[in-house]
Legacy VTK file of the C-alpha trace (Angstrom):
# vtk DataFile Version 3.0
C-alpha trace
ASCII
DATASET POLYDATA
POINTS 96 float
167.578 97.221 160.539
165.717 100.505 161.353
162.269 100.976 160.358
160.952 103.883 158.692
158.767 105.676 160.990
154.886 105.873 159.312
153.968 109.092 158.046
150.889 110.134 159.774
147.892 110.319 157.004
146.540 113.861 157.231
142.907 114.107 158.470
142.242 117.747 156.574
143.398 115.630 153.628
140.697 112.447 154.294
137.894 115.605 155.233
138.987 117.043 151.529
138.546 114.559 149.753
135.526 112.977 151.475
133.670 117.008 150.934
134.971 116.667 146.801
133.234 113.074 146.898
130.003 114.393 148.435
130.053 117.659 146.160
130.409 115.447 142.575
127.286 112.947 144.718
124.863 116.053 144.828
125.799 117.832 141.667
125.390 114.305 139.446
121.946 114.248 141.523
120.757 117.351 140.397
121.996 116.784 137.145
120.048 113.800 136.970
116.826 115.329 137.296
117.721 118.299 134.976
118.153 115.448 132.610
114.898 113.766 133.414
112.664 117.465 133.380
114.541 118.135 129.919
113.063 114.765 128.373
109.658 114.813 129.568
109.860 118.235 127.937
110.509 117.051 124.852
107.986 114.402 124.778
105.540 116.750 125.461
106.728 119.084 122.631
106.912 115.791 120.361
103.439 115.592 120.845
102.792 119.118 120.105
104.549 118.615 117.148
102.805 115.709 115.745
99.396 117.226 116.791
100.942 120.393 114.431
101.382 118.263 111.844
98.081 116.674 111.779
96.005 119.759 111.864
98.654 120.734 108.971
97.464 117.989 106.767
94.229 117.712 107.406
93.582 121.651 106.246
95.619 120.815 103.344
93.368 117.978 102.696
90.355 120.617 102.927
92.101 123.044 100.559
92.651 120.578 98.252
89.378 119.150 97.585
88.028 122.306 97.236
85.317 122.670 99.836
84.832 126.516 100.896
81.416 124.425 103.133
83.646 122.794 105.435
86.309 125.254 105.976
83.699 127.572 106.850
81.759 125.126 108.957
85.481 124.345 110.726
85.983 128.191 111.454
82.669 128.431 112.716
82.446 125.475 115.394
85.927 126.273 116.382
86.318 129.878 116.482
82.737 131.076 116.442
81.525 128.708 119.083
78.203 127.967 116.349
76.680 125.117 116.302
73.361 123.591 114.547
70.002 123.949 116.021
69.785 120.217 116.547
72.964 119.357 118.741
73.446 119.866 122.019
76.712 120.321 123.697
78.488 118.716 126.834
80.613 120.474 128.890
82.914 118.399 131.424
83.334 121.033 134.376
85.401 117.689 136.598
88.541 119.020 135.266
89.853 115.303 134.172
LINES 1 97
96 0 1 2 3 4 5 6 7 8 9 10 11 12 13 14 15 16 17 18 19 20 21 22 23 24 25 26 27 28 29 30 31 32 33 34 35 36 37 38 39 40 41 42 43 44 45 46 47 48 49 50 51 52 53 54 55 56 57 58 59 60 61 62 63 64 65 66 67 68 69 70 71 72 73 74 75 76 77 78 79 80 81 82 83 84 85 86 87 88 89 90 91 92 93 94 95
């Protein structure tokens, strides 16, 4: 009975494939946190969104009932920078 001699395994082969492995580990790991930036994203421009929304309705709300006072009081705080003779206004300069 003769045996078969082995075939010797190449090591260029075992190098290959062990550089593909590590190439699909780094790229799936960068993937991953493409993934992750691309949902916090979104969430963020969710709440955008819904914050559209709101300010949507509520000057819908103000159109609807018909009162020219507090539109114009609105534009005036808001783009103006008025306010009454009576308040006083706090500034937070901590940046939180």
């Amino acid at each position: 009975m003769k045996r078969k001699p082995k075939k010797q395994k190449s090591i260029i082969l075992r190098l290959l494939i062990l550089g593909v492995c590590a190439y699909m580990t780094v790229t799936l790991g960068s993937l991953w946190n493409v993934l992750s930036d691309s949902k916090n994203e979104r969430d963020t421009l969710k709440e955008q969104y819904n914050q559209e929304i709101n300010d949507i309705e509520e000057l819908k709300s103000m159109l609807e009932s018909d009162s020219d006072e507090k539109i114009i009081e609105k534009a005036a705080r808001e783009r103006l920078g008025y306010i009454y003779s009576d308040e006083q206004i706090f500034i937070d300069i901590s940046g939180n």
